[in-house]
GUBAMI-808346 format. One record per residue: residue number from 1; x, y negated, z of N, C-alpha, C, CB in turn. Coordinates in steps of 0.2 Angstrom, whole numbers, plus 5000, padded with zeros to 4 digits. Each point is the difference from the previous one (the first is absolute). Glycine has a CB too. Layout:
REC   resi    n_X    n_Y    n_Z   ca_X   ca_Y   ca_Z    c_X    c_Y    c_Z   cb_X   cb_Y   cb_Z
REC    NUM      X      Y      Z      X      Y      Z      X      Y      Z      X      Y      Z
...
//
This chain:
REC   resi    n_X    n_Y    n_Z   ca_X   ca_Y   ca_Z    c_X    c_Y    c_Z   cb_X   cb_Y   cb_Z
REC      1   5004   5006   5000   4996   4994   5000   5004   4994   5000   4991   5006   5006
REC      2   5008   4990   4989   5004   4993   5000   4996   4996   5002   5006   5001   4992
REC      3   4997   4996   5013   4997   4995   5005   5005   4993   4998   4995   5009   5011
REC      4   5001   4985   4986   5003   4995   4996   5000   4992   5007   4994   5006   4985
REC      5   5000   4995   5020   5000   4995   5005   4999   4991   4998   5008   5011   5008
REC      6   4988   4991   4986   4999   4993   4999   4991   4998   5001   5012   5000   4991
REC      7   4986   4995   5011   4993   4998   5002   4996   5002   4992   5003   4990   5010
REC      8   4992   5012   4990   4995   5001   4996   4996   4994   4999   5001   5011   5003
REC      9   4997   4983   4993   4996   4997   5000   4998   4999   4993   5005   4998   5011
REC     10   4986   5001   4988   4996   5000   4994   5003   5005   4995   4997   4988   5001
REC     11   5004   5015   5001   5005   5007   4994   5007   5000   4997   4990   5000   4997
REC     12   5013   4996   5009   5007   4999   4997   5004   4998   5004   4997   4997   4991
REC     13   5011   5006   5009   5002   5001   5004   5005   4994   5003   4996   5012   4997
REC     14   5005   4985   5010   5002   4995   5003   5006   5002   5005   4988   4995   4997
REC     15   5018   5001   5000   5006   5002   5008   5002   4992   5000   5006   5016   4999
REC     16   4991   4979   5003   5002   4992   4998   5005   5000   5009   4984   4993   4991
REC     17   5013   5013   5013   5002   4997   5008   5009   5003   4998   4985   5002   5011
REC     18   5019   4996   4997   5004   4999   4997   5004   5007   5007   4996   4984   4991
REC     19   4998   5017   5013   5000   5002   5007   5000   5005   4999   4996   4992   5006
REC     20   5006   5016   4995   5000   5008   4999   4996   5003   5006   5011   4999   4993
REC     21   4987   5001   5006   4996   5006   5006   5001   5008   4998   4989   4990   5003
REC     22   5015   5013   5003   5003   5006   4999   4996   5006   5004   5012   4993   4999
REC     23   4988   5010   4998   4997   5008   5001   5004   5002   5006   4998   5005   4988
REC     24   4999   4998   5019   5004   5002   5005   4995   5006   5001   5007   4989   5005
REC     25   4998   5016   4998   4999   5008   5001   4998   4999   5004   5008   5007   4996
REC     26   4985   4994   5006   4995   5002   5007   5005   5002   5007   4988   5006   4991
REC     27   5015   4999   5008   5003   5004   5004   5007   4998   5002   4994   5009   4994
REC     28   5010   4990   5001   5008   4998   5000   5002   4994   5002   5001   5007   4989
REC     29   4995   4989   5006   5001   4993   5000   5004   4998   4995   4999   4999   5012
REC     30   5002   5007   4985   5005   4997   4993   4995   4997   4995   5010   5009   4999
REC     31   4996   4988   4997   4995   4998   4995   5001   5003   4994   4999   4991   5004
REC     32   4994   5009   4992   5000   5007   4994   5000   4993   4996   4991   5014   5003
REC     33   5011   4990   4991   5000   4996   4993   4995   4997   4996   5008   5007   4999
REC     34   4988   4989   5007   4995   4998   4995   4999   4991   5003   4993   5016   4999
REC     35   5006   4980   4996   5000   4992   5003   4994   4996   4997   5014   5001   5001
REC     36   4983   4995   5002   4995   4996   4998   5001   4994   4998   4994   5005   5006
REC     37   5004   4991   4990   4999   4993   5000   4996   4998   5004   5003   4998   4991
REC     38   4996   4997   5015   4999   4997   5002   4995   4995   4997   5010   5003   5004
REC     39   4985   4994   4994   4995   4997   4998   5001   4993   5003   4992   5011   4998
REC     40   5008   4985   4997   5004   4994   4999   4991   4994   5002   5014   5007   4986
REC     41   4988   4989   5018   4991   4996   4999   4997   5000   4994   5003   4993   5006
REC     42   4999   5005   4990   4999   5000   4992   4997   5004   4997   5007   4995   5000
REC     43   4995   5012   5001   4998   5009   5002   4993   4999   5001   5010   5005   5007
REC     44   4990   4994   4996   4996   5002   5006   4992   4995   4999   5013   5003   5010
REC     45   4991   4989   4987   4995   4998   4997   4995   5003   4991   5008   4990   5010
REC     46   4998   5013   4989   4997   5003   4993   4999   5005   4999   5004   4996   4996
REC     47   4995   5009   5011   4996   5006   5001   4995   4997   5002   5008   5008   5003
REC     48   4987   4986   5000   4998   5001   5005   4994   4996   4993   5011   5000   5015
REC     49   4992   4996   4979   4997   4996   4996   4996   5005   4997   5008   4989   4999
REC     50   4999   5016   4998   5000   5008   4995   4991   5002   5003   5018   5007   5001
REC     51   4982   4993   5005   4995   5005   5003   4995   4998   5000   5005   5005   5006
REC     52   4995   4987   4994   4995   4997   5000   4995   5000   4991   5008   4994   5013
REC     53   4996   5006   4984   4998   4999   4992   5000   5009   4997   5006   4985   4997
REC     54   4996   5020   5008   4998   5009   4998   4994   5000   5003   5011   5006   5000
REC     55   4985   4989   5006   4994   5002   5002   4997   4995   4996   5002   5004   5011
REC     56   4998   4991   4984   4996   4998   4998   4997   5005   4994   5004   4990   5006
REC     57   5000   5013   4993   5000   5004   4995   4996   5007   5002   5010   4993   4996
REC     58   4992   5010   5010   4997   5006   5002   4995   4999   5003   5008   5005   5000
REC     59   4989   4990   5003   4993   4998   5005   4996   5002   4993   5004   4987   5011
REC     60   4994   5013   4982   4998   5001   4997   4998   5006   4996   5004   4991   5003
REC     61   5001   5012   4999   5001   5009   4998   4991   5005   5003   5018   5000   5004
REC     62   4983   5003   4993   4993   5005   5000   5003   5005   5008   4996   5001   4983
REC     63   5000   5003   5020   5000   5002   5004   5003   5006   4998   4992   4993   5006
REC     64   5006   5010   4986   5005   5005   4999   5007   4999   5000   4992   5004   4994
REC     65   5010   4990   5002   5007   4996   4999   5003   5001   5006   4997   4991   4993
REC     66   5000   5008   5012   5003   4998   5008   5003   5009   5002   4991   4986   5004
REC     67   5005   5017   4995   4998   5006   5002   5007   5004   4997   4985   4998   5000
REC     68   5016   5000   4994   5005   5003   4998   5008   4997   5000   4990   5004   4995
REC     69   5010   4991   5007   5004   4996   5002   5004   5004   5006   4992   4990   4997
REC     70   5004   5012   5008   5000   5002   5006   5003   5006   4999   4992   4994   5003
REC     71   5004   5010   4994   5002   5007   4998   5007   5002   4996   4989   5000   4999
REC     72   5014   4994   4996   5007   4998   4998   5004   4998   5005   4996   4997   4990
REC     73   5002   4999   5015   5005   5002   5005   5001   5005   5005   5001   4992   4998
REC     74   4993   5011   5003   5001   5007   5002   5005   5005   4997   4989   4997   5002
REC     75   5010   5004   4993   5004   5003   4993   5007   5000   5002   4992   4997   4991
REC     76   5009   4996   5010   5006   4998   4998   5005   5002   5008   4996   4988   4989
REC     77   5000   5009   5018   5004   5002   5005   5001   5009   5000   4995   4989   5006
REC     78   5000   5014   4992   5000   5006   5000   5006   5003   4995   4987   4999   5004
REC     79   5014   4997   4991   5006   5004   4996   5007   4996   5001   4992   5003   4991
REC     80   5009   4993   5016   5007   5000   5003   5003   5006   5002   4998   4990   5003
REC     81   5007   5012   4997   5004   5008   5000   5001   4999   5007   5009   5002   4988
REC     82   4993   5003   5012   5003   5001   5010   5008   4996   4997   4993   5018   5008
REC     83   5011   4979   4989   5004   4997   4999   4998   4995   5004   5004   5005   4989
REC     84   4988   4991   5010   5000   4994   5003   4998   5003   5008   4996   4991   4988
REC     85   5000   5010   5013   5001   5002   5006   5005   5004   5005   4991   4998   4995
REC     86   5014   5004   5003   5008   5001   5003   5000   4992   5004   5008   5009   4990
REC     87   4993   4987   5003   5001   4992   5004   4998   4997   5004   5002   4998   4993
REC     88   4989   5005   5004   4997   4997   5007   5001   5004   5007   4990   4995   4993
REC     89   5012   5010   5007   5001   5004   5007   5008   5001   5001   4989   5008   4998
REC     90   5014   4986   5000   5007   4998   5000   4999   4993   5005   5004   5006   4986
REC     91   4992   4990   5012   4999   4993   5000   4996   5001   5005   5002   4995   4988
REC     92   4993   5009   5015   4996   5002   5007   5002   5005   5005   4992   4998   4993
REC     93   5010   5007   5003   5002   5003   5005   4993   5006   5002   5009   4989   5002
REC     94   4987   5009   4993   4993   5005   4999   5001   5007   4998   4994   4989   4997
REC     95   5006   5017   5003   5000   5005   4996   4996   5002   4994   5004   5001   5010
REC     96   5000   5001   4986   4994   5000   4994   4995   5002   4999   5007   5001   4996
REC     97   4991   5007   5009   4995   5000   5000   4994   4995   5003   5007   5009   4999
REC     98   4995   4986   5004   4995   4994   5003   4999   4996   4995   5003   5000   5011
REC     99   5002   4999   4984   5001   4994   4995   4996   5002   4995   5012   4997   5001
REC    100   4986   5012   4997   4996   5001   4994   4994   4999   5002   5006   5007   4995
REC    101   4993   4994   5010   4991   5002   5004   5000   4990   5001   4999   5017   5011
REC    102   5004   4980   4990   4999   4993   4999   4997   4996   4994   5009   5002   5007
REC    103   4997   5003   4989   4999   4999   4993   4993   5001   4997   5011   5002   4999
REC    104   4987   5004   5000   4993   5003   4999   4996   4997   5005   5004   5011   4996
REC    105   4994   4986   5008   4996   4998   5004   4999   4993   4997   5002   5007   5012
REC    106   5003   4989   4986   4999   4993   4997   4998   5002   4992   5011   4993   5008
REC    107   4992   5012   4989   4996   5001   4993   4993   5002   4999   5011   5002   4999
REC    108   4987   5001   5007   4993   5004   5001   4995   4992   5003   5006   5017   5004
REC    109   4999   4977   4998   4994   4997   5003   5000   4995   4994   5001   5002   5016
REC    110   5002   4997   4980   5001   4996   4993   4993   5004   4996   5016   4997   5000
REC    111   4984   5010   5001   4997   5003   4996   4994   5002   5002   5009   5003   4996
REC    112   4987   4996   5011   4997   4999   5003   4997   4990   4998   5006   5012   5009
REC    113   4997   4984   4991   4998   4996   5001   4997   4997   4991   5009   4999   5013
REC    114   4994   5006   4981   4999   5000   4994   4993   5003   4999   5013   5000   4999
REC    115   4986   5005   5005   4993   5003   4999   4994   4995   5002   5006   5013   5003
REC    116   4996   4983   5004   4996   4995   5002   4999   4994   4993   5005   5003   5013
REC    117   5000   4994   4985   4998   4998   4995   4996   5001   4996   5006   4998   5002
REC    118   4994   5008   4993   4995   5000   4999   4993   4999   4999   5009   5001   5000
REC    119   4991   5001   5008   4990   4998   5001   4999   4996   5002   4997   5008   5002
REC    120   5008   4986   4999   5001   4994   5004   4997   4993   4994   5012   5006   5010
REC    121   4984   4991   4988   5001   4993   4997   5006   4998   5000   4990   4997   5003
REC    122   5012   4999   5002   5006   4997   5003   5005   5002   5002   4994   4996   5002
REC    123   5011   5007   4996   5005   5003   5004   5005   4996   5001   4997   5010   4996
REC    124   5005   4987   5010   5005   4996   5002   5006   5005   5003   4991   4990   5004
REC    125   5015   5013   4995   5003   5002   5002   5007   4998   5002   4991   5006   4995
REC    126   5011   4992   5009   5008   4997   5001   5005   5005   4999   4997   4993   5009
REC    127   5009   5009   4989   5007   5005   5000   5004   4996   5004   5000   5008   4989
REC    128   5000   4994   5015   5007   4999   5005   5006   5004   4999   4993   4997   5008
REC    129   5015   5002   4995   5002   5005   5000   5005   4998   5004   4996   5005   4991
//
């Protein structure tokens, strides 16, 4: 798994900060090979605009649209490898086996919440992560 540690923002990717934020082993305290940018004000204000003009857009979507939205990121968490979760049970100190049943419980409530949609008119749904 190539981990690149640059912000994600409106679909394109951002390392403007200048500040590295470093991966540390739950357990050891070393640090693993993995570094972040930092999110710069400026970031942060063009994630924040980004999200604001992806809802004007999706506030509009059909309740199947949304429904499947959901379901794609269900999909998509569910097809990270146990490669990514090593890191997360590197970076926690969680054991894998808690990291999958984690996993599946967030993809099953994405897919849960997808089924709601569509019998919902309205479906307002936030993704956090």
């Amino acid at each position: 798994m190539t981990i690149i540690g640059h912000n994600f923002i409106g679909g394109s990717r951002s390392a403007q900060g200048t500040t590295l934020l470093k991966s540390i082993h739950a357990t050891t305290g070393e640090a693993l090979p993995y570094e972040f940018h930092h999110a710069t004000e400026q970031e942060v204000n063009q994630a924040c605009e980004a999200a604001s003009q992806a809802f004007k857009t999706y506030r509009h979507t059909s309740s199947e649209q949304r429904a499947t939205f959901l379901e794609n990121i269900a999909d998509e968490l569910d097809a990270l490898g146990t490669d990514f979760l090593e890191i997360v049970s590197q970076e926690t100190a969680l054991p894998l086996a808690r990291l999958q049943g984690e996993r599946g419980r967030t993809s099953g409530q994405m897919r849960l919440f997808a089924g709601k949609c569509v019998y919902l008119p309205k479906c307002y749904v936030v993704v956090t992560f």
